[in-house]
C-alpha positions as CSV (number, residue, x, y, z in Angstrom):
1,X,0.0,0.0,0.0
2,X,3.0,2.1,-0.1
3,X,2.6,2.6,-3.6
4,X,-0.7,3.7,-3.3
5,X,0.3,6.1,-0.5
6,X,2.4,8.1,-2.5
7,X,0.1,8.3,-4.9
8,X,-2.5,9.6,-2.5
9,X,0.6,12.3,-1.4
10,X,1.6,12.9,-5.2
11,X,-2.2,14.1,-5.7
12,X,-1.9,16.6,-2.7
13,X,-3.1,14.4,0.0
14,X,-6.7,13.3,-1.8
15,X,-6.8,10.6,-4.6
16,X,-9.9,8.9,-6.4
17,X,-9.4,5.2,-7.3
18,X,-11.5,2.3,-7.8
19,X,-11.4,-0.8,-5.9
20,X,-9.8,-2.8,-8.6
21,X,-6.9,-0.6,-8.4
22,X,-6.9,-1.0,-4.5
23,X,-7.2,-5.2,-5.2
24,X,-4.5,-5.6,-7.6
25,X,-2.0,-2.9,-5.3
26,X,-3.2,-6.1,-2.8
27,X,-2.5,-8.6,-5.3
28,X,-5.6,-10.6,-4.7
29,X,-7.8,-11.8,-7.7
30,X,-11.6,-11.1,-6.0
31,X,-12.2,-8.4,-3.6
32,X,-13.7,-11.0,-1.0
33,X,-14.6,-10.6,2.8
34,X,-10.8,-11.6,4.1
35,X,-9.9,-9.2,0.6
36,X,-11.3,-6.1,1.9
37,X,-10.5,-6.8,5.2
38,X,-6.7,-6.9,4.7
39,X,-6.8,-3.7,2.1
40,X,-8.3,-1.9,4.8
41,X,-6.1,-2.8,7.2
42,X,-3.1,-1.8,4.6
43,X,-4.5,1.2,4.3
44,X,-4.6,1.9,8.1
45,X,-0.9,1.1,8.1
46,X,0.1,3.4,6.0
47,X,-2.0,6.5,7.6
48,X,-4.5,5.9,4.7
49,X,-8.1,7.1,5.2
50,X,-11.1,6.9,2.7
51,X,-15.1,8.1,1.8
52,X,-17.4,7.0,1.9
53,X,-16.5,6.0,6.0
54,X,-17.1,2.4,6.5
55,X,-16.5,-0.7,4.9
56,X,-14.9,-1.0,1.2
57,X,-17.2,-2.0,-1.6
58,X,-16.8,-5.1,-2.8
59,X,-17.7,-4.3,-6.3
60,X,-14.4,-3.3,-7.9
61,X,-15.9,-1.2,-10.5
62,X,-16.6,1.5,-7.3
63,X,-14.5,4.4,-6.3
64,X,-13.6,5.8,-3.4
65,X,-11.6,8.8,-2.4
66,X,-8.5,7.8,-0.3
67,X,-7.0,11.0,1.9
68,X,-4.2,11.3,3.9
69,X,-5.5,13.1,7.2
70,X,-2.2,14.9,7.8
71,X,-2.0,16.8,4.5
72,X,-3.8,20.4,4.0
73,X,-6.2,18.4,1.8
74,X,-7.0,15.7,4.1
75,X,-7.6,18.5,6.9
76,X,-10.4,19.9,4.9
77,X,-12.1,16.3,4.4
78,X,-11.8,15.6,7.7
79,X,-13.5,18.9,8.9
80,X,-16.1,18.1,5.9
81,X,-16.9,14.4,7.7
82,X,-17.2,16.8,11.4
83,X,-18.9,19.3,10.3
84,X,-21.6,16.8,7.8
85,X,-21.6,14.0,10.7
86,X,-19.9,10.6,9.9
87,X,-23.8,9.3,8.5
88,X,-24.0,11.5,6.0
89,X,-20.5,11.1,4.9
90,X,-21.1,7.0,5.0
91,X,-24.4,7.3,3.2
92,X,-23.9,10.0,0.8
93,X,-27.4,10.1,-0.5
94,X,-28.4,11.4,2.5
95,X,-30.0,14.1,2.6
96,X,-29.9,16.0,6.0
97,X,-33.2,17.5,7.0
98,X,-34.1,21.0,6.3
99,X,-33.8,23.5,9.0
């Protein structure tokens, strides 16, 4: 996942992939239960956050946006996630109720 850290840090701290990209960085062939759950814990190791919160999408076609939390850009994501509330950040379609 160190590749995929730098890539995340060559972007300016926030990168979009999809999960295929995240499965063969992994160098698995199906992005199965034990799959996802060793990704994620790669990512975690390398400082590696991602949107939407929660678990990774099995369904390799998917993106998700992978931020670095200590980088300018990953500051503003994660005062986007506070300020939004994690459940509308982990279900982006969402929609908070009007005031």
């Amino acid at each position: 996942m160190e590749k995929i850290r730098q890539r995340v840090l060559d972007a300016g701290g926030v990168l979009v992939v999809t999960m295929e990209e995240l499965r063969e960085a992994h160098g698995s062939g199906r992005l199965k239960h034990l799959v996802l759950d060793a990704i994620r814990r790669g990512l975690e190791a390398v400082g590696l956050r991602w949107l939407p919160v929660g678990d990774l999408p099995a369904d390799q076609r998917q993106t998700i946006i992978l931020y670095l939390p200590q980088t300018r850009a990953g500051q503003l994501v994660e005062l986007a996630i506070w300020a939004a509330g994690r459940e509308a950040i982990a279900h982006p379609t969402h929609q908070p109720d009007a005031a």
